[in-house]
C-alpha positions as CSV (number, residue, x, y, z in Angstrom):
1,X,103.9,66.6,59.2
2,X,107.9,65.8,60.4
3,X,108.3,64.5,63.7
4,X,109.7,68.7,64.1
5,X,106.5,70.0,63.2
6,X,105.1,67.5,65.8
7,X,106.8,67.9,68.3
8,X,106.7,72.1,68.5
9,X,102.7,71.6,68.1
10,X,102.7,69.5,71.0
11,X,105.1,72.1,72.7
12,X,103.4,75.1,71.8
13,X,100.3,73.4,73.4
14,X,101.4,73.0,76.3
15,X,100.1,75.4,79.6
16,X,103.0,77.4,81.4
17,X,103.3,74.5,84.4
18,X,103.7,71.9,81.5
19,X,106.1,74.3,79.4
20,X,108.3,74.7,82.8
21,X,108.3,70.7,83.3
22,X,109.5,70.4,79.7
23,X,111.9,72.6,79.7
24,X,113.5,71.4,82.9
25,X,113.4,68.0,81.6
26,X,114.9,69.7,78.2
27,X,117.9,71.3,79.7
28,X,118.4,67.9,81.9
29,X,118.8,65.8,78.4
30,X,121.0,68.6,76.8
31,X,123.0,68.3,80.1
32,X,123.5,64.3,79.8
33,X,124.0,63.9,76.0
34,X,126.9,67.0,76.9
35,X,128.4,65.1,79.1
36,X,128.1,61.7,77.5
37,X,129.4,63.2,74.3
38,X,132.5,65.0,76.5
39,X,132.8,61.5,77.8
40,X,133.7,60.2,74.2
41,X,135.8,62.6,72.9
42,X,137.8,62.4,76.4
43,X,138.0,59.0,75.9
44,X,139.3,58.9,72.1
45,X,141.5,61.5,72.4
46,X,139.8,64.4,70.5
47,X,140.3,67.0,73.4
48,X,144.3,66.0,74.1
49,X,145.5,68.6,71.6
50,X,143.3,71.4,73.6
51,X,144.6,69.9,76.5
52,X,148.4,70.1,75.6
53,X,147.8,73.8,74.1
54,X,146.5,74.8,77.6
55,X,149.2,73.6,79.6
56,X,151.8,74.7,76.9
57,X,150.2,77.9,78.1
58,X,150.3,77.6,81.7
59,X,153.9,76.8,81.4
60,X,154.9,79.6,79.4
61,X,153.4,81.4,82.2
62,X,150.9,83.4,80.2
63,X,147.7,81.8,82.7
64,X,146.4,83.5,85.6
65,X,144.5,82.4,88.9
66,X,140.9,82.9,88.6
């Protein structure tokens, strides 16, 4: 058995207070490895050509206030 097919055993084992602890947990990890992974690419550059496009945008005046 994969460490997969272990872990959605374990998961489809759980009761629903145990299933609503994981999943809170779950979203809380997907939340932090986002943010750490936004983090890098900030940081190395891989978002500055998204970045320029956007304000290229703005300043061409086709941007509105939200």
């Amino acid at each position: 058995m994969t460490k997969l097919e272990q872990i959605e055993k374990s998961v489809s084992e759980l009761d629903a207070n145990e299933l609503q602890a994981f999943a809170t947990w779950f979203r809380e990890l997907q939340a932090e490895r986002w943010d750490i992974q936004f983090e890098q690419d900030a940081k190395s550059g891989a978002l500055d050509a998204l970045a320029d496009g956007a304000l290229a945008e703005f300043k061409a005046g086709r941007s509105r206030s939200l």
